[in-house]
N, C-alpha and C positions, 0 to 999 in steps of 0.2 A: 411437420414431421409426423411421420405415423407414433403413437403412443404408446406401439408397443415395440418400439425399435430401439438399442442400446449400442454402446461404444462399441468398438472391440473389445477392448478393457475396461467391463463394467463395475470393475472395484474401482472405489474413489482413491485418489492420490493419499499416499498418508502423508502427513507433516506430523515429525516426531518432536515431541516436549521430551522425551527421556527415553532409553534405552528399546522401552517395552511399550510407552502408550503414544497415540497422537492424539490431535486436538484440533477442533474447527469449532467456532463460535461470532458470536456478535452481544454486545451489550446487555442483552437481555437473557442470552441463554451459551452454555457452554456444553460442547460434546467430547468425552473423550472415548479414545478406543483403544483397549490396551490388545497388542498386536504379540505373538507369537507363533512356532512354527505352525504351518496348516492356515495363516492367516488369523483374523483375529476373531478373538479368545473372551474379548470383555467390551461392553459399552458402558459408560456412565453420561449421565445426562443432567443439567441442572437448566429448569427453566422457572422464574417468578416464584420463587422459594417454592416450587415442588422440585425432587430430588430420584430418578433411579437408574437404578443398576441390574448389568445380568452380567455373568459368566458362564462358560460351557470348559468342562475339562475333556482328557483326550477321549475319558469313556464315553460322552456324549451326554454328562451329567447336568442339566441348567439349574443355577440356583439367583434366582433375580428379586427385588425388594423392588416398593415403591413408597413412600412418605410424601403426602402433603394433599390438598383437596382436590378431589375431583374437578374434572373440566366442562362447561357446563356442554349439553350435548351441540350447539350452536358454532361455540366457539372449535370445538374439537374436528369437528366436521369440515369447518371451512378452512381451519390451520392442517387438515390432512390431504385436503385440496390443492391449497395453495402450495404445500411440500412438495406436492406430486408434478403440480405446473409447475416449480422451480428447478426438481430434476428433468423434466423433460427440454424445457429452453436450455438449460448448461448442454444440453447432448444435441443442441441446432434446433431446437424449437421457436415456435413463434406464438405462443398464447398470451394471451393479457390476465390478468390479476384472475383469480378463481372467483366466483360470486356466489352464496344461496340461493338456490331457486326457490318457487313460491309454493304454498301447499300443495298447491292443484300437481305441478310438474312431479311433486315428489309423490304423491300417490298415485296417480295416473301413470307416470312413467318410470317411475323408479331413481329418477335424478337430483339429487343432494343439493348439488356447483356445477357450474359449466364458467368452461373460461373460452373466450373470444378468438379463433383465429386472426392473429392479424393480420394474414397473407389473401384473406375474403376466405376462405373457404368454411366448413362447416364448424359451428360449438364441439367443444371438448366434452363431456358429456359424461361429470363422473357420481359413479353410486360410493358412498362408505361405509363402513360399517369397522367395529372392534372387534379385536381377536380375543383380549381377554375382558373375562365378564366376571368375573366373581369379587376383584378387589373393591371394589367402587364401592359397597356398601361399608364396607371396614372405613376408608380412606372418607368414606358422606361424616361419619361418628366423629373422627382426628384421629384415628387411629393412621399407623402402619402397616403394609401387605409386607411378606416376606414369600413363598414359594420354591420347590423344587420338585423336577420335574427331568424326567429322558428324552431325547433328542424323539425320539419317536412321539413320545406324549404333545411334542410340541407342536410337530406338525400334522398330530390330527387335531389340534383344536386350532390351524390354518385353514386345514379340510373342511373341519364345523363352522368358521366363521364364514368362510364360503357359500356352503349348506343355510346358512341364516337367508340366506337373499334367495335362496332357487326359485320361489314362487316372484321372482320379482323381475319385468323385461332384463333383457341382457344386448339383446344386437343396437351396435355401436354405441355400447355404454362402456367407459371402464372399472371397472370394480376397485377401490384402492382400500386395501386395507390397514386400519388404522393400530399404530404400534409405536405412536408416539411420546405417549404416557406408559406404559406397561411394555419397554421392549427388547424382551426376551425371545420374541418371533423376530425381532431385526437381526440379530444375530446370521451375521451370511451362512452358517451351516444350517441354518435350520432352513432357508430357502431351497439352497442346495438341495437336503435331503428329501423335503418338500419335492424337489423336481424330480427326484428319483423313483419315490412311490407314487407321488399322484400329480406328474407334469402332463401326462396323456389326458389322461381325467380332464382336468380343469382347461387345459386347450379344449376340448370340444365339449362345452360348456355354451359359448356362443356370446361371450364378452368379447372385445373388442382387443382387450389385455386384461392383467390383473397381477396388483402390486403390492408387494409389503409395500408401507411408512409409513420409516420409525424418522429417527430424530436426523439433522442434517448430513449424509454422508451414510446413510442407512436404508437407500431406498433402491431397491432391487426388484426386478420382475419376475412374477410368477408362471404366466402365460401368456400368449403363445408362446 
């Protein structure tokens, strides 16, 4: 499946726990999403006792927290990999497990993880990188992040975390960016809005694609 290809209907299914939120999980980690007019409104996220959340009101207000230790940059990498190859196979894909590449690949060519066609044809071919960058030193101490921020503030620091990579190849790479721990950028309005100001931009960029994810059920494309 080409990587940068989506349903018709690239919102995920909801399964409603109660009136206003749904919920998709497994053993180790639970996502909710509390859904109102316009689509949804709120995520919360619980994984291995780290804990966050965002909300966006009608004004376009995001007020999102995060509690618990950073993720080491290894592990984070290969789990926004791997998120990325599990929404692409639910949508007819055929890749195998995400892997690290080795130093050489990620300096040289800018490649994080590649996962495996398993139809023969070529590696998947992905760079990552995080959207937000300021909480990790709070959260390194044990402390708690807290933030707030306008729907526009949020998607220029999508634009920024994009901008992080530009010295770095791009053709048939896909750039995924990571908003798995901090995800306030998964929030569908801010992709949305994201597309509105700077979807031309980042198509002719010369990535392959480029994607939010955030947590399961939060991974939407940026480009093309």
């Amino acid at each position: 499946m080409d990587p940068s290809a989506t349903a018709p209907d690239d919102q995920p299914p909801v399964h409603y726990v109660s009136d206003d939120d749904h919920a998709v999980g497994s053993d180790e980690e639970v996502t909710v999403g509390k859904a109102g007019p316009g689509g949804v409104q709120g995520i919360r996220h619980i994984r291995n006792g780290r804990s966050t959340g965002a909300d966006i009101d009608a004004d376009g207000t995001i007020t999102w927290e995060i509690d618990g230790p950073p993720t080491p940059k290894a592990e984070r990498e290969l789990r926004t990999a791997q998120r990325l190859v599990e929404h692409l196979n639910s949508q007819c894909g055929h890749w195998g497990p995400a892997e690290l590449t080795s130093s050489d690949a990620r300096t040289e060519g800018g490649i994080d993880a590649t996962a495996v066609d398993e139809r023969g044809g070529p590696p998947l071919k992905i760079q990552t990188t995080v959207v937000e960058r300021d909480a990790w030193q709070i959260l390194s101490r044990g402390g708690a992040h807290a933030s707030e921020q306008q729907l526009e503030a949020a998607t220029e620091s999508v634009r920024q975390a994009i901008l992080h990579k530009q010295h770095r190849p791009k053709h048939g790479i896909v750039l995924a960016l990571d908003a798995t721990d901090a995800v306030a950028t998964a929030l569908p309005r801010v992709a949305e809005e994201f597309g509105n100001r700077h979807g031309a931009w980042a198509a002719g960029l010369g990535y392959d694609a480029i994607w939010i994810v955030g947590p399961p059920s939060f991974v939407t494309p940026l480009a093309p």
